[in-house]
C-alpha positions as CSV (number, residue, x, y, z in Angstrom):
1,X,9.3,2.0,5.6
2,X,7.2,5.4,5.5
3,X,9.8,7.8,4.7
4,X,11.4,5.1,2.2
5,X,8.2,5.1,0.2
6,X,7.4,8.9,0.8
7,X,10.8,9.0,-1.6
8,X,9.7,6.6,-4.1
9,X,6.1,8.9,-4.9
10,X,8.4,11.8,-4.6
11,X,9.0,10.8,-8.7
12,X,7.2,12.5,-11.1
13,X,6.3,9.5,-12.8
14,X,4.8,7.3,-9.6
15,X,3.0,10.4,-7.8
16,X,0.1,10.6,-10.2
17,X,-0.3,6.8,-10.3
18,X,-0.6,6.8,-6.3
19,X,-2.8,10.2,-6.4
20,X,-5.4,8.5,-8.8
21,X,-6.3,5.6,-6.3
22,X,-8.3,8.5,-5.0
23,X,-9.7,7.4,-1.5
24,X,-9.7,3.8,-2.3
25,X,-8.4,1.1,0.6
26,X,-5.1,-0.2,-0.8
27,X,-4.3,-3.8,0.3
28,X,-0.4,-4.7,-0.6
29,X,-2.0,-8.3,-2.2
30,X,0.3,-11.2,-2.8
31,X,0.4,-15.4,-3.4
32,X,3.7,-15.5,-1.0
33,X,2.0,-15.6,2.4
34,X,3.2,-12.7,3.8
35,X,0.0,-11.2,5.8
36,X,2.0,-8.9,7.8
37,X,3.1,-6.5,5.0
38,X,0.0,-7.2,2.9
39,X,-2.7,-9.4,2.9
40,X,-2.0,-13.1,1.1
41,X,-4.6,-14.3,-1.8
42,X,-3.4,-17.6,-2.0
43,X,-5.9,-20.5,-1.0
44,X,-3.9,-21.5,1.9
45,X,-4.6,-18.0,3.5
46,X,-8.0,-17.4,2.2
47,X,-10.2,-16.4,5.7
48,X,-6.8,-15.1,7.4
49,X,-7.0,-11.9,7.5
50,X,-3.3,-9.7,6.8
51,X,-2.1,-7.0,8.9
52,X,-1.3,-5.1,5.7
53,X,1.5,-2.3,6.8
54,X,2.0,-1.7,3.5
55,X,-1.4,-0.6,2.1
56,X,-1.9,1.1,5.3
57,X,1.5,3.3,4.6
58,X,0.8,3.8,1.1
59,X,-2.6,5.3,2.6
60,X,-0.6,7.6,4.7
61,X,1.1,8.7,2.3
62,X,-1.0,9.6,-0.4
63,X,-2.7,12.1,2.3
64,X,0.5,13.5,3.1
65,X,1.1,14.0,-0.6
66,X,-2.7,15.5,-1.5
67,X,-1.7,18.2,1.6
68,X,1.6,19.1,-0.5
């Protein structure tokens, strides 16, 4: 999943919109329960807390790309 999103903020169009996030904590958010990849919103989920690989990776990433 890293190296396939490393590709995707390879574009010229997507790098700058994942560079201005700055330092922020990214949390992949969604309504369809999934708290591995993210971190669900949805009432039925609210006090579980998500594993969020995603916004973890996308982290990760934007440091790689800042070294670059």
């Amino acid at each position: 999943m890293k190296q396939i999103v490393l590709t995707k903020f390879s574009n010229p169009y997507l790098k700058p919109r994942l560079l201005v996030t700055e330092d922020a904590y990214l949390i992949e958010g969604n309504n369809w329960h999934d708290n591995t990849w993210g971190a669900c919103l949805c009432d039925r989920c609210q006090g579980k807390e998500g594993m969020n690989h995603l916004g973890n990776i996308l982290m990760e990433v934007r440091e790689q790309i800042k070294l670059e």
